[in-house]
mmCIF file of the C-alpha atoms, coordinates in Angstrom:
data_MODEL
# 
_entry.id   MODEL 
# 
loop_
_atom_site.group_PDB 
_atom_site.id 
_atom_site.type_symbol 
_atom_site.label_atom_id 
_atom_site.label_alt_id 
_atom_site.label_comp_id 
_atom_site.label_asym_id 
_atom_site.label_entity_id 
_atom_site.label_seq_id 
_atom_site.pdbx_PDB_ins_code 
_atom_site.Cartn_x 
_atom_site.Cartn_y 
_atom_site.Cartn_z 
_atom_site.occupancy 
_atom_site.B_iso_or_equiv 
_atom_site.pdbx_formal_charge 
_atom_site.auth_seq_id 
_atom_site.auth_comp_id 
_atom_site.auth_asym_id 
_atom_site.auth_atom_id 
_atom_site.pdbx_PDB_model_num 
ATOM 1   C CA . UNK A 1 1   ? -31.383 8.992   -35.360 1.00 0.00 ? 1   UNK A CA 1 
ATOM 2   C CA . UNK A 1 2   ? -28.267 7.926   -32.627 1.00 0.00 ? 2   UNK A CA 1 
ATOM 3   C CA . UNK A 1 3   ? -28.026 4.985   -32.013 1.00 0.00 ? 3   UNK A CA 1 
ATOM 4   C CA . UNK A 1 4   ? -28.091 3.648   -28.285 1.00 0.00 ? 4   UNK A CA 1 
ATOM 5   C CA . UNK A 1 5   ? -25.757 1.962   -26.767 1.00 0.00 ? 5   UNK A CA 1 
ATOM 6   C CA . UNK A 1 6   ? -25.654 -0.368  -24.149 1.00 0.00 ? 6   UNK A CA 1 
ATOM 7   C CA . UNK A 1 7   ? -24.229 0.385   -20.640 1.00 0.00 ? 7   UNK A CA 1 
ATOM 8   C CA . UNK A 1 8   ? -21.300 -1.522  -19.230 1.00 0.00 ? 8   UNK A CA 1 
ATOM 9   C CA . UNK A 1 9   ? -20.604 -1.491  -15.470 1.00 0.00 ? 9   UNK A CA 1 
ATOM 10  C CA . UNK A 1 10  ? -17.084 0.270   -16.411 1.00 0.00 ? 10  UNK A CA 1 
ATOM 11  C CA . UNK A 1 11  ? -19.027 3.036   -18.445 1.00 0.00 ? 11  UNK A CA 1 
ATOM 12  C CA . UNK A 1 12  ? -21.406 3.778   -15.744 1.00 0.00 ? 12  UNK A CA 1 
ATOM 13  C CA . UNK A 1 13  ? -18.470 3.741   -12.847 1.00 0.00 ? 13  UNK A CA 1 
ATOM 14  C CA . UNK A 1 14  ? -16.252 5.788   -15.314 1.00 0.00 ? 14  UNK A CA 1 
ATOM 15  C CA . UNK A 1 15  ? -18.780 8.672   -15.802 1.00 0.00 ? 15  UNK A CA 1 
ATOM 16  C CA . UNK A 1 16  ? -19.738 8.612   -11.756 1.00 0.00 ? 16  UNK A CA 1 
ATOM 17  C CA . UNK A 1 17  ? -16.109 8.547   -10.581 1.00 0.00 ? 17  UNK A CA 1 
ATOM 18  C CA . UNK A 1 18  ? -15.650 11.128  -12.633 1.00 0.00 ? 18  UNK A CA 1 
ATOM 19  C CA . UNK A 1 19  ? -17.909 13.430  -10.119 1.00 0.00 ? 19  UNK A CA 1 
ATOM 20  C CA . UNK A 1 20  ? -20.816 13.103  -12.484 1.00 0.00 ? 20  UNK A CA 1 
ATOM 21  C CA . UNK A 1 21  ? -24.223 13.170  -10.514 1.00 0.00 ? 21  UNK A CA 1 
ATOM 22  C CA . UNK A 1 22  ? -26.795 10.692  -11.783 1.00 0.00 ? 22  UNK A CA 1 
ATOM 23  C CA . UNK A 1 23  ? -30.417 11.303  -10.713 1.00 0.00 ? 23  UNK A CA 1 
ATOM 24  C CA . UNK A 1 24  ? -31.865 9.588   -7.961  1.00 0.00 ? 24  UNK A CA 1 
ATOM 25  C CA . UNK A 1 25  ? -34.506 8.816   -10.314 1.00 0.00 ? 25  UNK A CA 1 
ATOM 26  C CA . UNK A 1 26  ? -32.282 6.473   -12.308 1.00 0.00 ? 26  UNK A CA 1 
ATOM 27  C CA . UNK A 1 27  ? -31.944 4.238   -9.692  1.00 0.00 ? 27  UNK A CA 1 
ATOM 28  C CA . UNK A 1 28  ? -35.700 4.595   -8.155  1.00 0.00 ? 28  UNK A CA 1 
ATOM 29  C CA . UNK A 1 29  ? -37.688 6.065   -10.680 1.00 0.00 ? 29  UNK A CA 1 
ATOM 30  C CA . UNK A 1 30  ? -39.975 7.369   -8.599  1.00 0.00 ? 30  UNK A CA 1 
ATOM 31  C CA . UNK A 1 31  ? -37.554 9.625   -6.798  1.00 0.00 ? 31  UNK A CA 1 
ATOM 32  C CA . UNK A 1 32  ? -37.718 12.907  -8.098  1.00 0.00 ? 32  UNK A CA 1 
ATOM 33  C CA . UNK A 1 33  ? -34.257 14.112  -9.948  1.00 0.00 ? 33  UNK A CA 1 
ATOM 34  C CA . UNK A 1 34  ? -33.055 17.226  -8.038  1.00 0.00 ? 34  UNK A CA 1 
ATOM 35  C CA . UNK A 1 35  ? -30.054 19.359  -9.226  1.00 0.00 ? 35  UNK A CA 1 
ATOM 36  C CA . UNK A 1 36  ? -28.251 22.018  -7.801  1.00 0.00 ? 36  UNK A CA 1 
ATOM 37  C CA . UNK A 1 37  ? -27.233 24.740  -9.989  1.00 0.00 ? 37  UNK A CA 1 
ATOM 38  C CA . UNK A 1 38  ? -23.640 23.925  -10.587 1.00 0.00 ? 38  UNK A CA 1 
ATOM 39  C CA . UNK A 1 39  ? -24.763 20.071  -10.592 1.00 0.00 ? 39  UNK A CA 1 
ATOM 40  C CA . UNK A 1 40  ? -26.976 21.276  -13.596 1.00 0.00 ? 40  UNK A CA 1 
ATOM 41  C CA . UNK A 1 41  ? -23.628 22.834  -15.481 1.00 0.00 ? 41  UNK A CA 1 
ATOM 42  C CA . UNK A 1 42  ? -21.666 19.425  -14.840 1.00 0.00 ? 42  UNK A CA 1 
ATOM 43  C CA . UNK A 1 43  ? -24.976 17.683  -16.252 1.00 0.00 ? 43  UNK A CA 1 
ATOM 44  C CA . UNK A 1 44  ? -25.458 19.626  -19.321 1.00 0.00 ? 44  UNK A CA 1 
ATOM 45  C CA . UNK A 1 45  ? -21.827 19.376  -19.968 1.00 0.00 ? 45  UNK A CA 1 
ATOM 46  C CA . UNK A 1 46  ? -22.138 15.425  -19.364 1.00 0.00 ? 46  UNK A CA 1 
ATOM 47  C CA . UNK A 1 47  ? -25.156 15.043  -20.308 1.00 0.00 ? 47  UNK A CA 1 
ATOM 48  C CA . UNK A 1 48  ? -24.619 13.883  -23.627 1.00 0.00 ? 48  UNK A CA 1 
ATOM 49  C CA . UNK A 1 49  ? -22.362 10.857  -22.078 1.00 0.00 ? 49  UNK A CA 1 
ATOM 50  C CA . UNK A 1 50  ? -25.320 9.235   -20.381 1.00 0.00 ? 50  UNK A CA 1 
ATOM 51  C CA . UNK A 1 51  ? -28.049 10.023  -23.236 1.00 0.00 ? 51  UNK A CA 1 
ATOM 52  C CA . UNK A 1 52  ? -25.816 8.068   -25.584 1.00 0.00 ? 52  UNK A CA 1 
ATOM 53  C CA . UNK A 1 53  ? -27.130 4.977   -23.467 1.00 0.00 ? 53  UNK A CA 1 
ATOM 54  C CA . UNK A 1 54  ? -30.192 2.721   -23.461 1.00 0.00 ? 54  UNK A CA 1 
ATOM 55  C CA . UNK A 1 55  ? -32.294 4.272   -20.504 1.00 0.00 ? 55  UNK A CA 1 
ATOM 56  C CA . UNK A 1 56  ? -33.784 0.602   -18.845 1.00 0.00 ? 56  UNK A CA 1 
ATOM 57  C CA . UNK A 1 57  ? -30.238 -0.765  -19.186 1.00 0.00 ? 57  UNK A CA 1 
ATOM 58  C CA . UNK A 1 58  ? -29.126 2.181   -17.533 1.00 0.00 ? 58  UNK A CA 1 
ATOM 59  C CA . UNK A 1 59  ? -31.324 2.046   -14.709 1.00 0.00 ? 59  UNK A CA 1 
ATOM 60  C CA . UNK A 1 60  ? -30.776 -2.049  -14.116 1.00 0.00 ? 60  UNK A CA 1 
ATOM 61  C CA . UNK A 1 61  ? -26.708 -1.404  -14.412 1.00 0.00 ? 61  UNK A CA 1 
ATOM 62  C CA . UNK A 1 62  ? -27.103 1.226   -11.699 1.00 0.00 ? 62  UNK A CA 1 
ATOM 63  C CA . UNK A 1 63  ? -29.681 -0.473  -9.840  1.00 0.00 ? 63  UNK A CA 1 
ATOM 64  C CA . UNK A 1 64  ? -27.159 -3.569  -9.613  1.00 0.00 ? 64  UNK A CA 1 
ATOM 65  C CA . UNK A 1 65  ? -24.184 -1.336  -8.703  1.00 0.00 ? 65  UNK A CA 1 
ATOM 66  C CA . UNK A 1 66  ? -26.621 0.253   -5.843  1.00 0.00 ? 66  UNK A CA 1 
ATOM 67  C CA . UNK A 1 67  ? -27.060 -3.782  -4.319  1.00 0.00 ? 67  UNK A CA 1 
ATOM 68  C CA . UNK A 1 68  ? -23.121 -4.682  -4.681  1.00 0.00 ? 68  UNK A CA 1 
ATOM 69  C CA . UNK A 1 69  ? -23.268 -0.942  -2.398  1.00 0.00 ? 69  UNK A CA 1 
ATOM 70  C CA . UNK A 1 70  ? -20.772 0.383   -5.014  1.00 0.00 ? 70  UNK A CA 1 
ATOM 71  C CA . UNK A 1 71  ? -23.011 3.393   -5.641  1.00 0.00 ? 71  UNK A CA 1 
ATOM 72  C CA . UNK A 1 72  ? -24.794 5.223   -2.774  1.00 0.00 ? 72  UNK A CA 1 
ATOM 73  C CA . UNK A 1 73  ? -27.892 7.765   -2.706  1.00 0.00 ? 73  UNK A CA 1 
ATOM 74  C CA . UNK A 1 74  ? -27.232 10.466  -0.187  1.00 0.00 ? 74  UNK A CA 1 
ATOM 75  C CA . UNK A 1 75  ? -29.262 13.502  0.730   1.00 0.00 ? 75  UNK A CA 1 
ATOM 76  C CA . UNK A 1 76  ? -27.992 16.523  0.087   1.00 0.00 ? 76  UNK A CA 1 
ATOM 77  C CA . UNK A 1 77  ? -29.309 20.045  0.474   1.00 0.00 ? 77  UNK A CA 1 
ATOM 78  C CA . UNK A 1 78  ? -29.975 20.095  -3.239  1.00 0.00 ? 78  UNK A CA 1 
ATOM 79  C CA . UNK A 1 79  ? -31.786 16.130  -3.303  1.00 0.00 ? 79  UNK A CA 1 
ATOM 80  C CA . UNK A 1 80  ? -30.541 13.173  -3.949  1.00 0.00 ? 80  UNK A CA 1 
ATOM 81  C CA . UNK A 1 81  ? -27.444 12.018  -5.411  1.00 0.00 ? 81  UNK A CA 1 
ATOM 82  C CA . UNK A 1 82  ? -25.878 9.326   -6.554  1.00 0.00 ? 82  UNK A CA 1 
ATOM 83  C CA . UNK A 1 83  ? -22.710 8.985   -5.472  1.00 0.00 ? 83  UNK A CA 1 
ATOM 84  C CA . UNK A 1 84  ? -19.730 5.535   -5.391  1.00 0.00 ? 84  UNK A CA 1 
ATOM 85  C CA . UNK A 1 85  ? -18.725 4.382   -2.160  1.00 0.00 ? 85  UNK A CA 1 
ATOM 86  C CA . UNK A 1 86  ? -15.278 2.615   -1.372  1.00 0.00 ? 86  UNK A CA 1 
ATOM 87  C CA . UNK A 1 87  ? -16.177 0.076   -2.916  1.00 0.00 ? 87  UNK A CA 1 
ATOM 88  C CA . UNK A 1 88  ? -17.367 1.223   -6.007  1.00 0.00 ? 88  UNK A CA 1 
ATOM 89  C CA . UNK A 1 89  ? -14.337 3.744   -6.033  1.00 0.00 ? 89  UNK A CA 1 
ATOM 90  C CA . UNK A 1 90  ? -11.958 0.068   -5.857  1.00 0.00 ? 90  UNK A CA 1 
ATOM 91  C CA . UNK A 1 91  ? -13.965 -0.946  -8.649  1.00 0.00 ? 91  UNK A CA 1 
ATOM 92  C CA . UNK A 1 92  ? -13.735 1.984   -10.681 1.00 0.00 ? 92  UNK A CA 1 
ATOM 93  C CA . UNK A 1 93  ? -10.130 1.752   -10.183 1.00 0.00 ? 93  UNK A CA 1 
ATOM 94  C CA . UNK A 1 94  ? -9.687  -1.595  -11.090 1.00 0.00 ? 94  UNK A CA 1 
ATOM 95  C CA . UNK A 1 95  ? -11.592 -0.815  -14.265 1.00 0.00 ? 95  UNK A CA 1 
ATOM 96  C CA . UNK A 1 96  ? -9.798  2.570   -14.725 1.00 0.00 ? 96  UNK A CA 1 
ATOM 97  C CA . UNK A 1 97  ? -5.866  1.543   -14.207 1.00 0.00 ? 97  UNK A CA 1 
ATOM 98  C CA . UNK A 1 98  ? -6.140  -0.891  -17.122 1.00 0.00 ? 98  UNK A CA 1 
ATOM 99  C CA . UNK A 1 99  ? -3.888  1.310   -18.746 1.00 0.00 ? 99  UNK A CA 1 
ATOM 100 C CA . UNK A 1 100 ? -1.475  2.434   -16.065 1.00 0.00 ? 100 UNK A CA 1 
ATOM 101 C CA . UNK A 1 101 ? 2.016   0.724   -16.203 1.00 0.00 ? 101 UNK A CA 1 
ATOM 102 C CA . UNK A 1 102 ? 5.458   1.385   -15.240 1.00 0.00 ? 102 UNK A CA 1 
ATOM 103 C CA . UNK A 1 103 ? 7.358   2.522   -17.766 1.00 0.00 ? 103 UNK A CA 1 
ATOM 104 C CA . UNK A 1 104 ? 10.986  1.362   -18.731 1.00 0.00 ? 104 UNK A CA 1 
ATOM 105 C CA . UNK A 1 105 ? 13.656  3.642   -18.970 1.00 0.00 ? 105 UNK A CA 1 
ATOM 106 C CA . UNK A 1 106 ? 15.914  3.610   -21.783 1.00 0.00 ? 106 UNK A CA 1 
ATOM 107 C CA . UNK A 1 107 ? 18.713  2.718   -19.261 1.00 0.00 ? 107 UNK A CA 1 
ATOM 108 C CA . UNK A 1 108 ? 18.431  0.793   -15.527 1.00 0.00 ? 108 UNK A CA 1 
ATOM 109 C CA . UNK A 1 109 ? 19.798  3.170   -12.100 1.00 0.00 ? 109 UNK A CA 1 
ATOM 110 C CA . UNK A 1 110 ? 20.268  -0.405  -10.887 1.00 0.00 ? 110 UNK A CA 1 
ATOM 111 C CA . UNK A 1 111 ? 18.374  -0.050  -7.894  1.00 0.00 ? 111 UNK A CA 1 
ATOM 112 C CA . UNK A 1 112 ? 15.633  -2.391  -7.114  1.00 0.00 ? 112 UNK A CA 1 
ATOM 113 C CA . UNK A 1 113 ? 12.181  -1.203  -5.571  1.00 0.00 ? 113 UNK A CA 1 
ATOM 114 C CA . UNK A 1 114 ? 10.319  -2.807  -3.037  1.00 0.00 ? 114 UNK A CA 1 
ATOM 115 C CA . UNK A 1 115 ? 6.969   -2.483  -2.303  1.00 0.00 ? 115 UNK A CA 1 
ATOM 116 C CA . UNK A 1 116 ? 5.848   -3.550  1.243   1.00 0.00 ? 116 UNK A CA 1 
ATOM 117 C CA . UNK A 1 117 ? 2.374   -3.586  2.851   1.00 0.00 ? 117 UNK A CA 1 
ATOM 118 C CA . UNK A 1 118 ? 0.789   -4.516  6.245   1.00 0.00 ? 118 UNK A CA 1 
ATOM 119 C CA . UNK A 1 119 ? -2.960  -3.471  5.535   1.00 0.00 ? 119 UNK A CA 1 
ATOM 120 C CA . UNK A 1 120 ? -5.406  -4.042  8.394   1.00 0.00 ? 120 UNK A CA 1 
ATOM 121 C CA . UNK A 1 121 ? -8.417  -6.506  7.297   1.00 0.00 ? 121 UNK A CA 1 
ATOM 122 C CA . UNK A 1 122 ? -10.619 -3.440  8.261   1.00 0.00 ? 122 UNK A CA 1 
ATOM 123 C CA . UNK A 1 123 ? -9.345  -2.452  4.727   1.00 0.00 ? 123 UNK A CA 1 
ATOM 124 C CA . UNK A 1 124 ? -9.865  -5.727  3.116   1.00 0.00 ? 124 UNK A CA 1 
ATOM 125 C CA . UNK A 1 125 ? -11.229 -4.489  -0.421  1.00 0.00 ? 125 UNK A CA 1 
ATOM 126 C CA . UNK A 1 126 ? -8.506  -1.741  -0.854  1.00 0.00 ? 126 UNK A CA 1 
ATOM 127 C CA . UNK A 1 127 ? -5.997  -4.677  0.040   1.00 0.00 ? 127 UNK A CA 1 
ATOM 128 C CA . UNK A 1 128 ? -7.370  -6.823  -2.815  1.00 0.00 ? 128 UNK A CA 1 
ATOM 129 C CA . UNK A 1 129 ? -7.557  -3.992  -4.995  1.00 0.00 ? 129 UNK A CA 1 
ATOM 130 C CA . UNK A 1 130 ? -4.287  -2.709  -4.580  1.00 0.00 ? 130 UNK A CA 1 
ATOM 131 C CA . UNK A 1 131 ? -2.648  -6.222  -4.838  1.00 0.00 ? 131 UNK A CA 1 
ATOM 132 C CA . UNK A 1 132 ? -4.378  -6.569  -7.933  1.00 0.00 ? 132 UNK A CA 1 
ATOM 133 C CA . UNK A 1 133 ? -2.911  -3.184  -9.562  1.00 0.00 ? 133 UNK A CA 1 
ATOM 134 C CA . UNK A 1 134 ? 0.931   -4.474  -8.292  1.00 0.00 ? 134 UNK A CA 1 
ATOM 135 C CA . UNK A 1 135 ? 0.173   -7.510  -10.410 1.00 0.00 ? 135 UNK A CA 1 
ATOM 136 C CA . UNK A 1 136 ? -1.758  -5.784  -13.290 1.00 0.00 ? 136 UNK A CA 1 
ATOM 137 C CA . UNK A 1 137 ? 1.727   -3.662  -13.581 1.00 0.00 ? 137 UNK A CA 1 
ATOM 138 C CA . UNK A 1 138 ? 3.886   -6.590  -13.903 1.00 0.00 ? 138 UNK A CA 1 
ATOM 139 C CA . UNK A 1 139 ? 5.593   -6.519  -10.015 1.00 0.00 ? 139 UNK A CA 1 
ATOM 140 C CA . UNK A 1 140 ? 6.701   -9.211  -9.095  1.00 0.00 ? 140 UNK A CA 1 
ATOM 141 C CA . UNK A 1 141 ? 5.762   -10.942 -6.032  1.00 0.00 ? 141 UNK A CA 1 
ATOM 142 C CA . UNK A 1 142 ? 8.310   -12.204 -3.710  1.00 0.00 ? 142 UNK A CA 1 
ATOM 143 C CA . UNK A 1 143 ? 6.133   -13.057 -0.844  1.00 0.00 ? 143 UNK A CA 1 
ATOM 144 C CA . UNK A 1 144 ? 2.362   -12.419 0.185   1.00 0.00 ? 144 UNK A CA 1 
ATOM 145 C CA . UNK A 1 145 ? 2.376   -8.620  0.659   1.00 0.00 ? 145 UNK A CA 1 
ATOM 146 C CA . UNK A 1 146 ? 6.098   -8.195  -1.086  1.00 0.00 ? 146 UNK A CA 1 
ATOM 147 C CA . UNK A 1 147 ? 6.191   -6.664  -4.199  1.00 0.00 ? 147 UNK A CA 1 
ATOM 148 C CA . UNK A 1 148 ? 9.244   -5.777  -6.763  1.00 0.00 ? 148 UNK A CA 1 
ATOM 149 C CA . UNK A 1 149 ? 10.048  -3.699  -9.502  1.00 0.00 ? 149 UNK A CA 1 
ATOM 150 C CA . UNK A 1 150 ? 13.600  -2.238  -11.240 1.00 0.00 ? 150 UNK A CA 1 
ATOM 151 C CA . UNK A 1 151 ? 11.804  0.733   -12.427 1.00 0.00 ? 151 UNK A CA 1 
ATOM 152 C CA . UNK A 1 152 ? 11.159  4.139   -10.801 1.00 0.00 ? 152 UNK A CA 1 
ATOM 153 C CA . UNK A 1 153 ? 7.449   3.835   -9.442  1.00 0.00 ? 153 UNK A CA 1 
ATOM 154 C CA . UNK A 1 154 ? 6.898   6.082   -6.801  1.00 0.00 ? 154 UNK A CA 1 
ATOM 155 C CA . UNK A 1 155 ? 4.690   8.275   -8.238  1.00 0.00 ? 155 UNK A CA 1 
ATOM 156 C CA . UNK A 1 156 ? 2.276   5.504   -9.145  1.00 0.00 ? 156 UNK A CA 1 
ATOM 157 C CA . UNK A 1 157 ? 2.601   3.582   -6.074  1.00 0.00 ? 157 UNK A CA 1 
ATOM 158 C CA . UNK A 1 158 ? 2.200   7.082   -3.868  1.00 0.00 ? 158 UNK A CA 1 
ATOM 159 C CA . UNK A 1 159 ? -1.357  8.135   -5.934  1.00 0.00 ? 159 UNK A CA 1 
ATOM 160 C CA . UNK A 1 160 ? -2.588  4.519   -4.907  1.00 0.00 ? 160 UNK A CA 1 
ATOM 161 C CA . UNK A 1 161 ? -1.598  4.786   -1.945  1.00 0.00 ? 161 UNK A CA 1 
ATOM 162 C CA . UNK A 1 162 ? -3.928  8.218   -1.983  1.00 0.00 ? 162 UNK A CA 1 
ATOM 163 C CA . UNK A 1 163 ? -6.679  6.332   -3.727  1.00 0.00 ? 163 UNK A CA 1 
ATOM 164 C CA . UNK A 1 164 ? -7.198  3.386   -1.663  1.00 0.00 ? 164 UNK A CA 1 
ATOM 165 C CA . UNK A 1 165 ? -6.136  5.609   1.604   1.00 0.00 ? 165 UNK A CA 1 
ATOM 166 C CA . UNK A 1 166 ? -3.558  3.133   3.158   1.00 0.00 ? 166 UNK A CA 1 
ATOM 167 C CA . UNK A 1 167 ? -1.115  5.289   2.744   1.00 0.00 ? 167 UNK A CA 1 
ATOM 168 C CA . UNK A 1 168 ? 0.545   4.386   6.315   1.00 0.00 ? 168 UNK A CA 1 
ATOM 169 C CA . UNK A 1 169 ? 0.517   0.859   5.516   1.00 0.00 ? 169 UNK A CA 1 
ATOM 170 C CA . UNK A 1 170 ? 2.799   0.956   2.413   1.00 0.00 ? 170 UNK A CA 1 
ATOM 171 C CA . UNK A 1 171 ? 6.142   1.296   2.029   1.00 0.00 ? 171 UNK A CA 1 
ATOM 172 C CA . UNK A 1 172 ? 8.552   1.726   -0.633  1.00 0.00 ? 172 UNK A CA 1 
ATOM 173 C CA . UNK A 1 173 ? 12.162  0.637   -0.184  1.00 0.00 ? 173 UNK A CA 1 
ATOM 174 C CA . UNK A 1 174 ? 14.664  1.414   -3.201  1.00 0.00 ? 174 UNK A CA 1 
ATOM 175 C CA . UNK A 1 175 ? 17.585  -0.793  -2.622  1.00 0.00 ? 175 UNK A CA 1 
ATOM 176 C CA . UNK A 1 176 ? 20.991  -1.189  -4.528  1.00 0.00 ? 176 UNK A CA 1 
ATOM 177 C CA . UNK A 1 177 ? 21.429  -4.819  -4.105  1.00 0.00 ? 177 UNK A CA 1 
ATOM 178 C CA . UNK A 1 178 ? 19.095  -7.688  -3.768  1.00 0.00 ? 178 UNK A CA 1 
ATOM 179 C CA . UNK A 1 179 ? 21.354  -11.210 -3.477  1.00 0.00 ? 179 UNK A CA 1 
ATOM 180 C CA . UNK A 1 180 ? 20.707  -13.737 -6.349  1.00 0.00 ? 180 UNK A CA 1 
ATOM 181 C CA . UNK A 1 181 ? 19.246  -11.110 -8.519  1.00 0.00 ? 181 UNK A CA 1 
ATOM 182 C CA . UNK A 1 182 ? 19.849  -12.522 -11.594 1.00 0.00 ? 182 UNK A CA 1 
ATOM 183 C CA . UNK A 1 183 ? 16.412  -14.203 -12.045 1.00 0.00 ? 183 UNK A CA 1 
ATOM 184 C CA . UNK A 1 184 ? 14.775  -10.871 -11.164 1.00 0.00 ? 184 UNK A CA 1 
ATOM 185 C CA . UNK A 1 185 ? 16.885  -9.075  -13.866 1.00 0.00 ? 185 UNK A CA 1 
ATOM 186 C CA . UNK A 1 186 ? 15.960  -12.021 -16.434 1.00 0.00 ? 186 UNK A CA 1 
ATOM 187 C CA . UNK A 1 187 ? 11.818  -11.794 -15.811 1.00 0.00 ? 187 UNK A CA 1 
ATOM 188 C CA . UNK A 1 188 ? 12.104  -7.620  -15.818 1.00 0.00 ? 188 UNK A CA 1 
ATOM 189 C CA . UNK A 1 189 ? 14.602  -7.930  -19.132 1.00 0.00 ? 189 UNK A CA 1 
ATOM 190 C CA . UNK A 1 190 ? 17.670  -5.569  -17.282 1.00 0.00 ? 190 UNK A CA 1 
# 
């Protein structure tokens, strides 16, 4: 016999953001769970992910995530889905990019990078979720929507960008000289 285990927020978020479908049903249990036929491939293939957990947990951890409107049932021509909003997709990220850091290269270029924002309060959650990544990463802040970093980040900072769609409200500046930059060099160790 398995043994169950319980469901975390992050576990649930991880297998929806990962375009896994949940049944409506797991959320309402009286909704009826309706699959399409590649749905049911993704399911089968997954399925084993979500029968590893404790079914009534399940159902309350989704059931909360469906009140904080991180997780959203929409129609489609199939049923019902299950599916994260914005909201839940900032979560998920925030949950997901504990790994992601910059890495050091084995020698500096010497150029400082800046990362600058100007993100409309329209966009408030993606703000606060970005911010939190930069600082997650080890940036440093210089001012309120300021950001630094000696490594080559682009890449990372470009896919967030993507993620949390501001893309037209961040910029990256990669600048030779920054004046008293000694006590940047001492808290990034170049």
């Amino acid at each position: 016999m398995k043994e169950e285990k319980y469901p975390y927020v992050k576990d649930v978020l991880k297998l929806l953001g990962i375009g896994v479908f949940l049944a409506a049903s797991l959320v309402m249990p009286g909704l009826p769970r309706i699959l399409a036929q590649s749905e049911k491939k993704k399911w089968r293939e997954r399925k084993n992910d979500w029968e590893r957990f404790n079914l009534p947990r399940l159902r309350q951890v989704i059931k909360r995530l469906y009140q904080q409107k991180a997780v959203k049932i929409v129609k489609t021509k199939n049923g019902l889905a299950v599916k994260l909003t914005e909201k839940g997709k900032a979560k998920i990220l925030r949950y997901g990019f504990e790994e992601m850091v910059i890495s050091k290269p084995r020698r500096w270029d010497k150029k400082w990078r800046l990362i600058i924002y100007d993100i409309p309060k329209s966009k408030k959650t993606a703000q606060g979720a970005f911010r939190r990544m930069l600082k997650e990463m080890k940036f440093l802040q210089l001012q309120k929507s300021v950001y630094l970093c000696p490594f080559p980040c682009e890449q990372e900072i470009k896919f967030l960008r993507e993620v949390y769609g501001i893309g037209r409200d961040v910029l990256i500046l990669t600048v030779e000289k920054i004046e008293n930059d000694q006590v940047y060099r001492k808290y990034f160790g170049v």
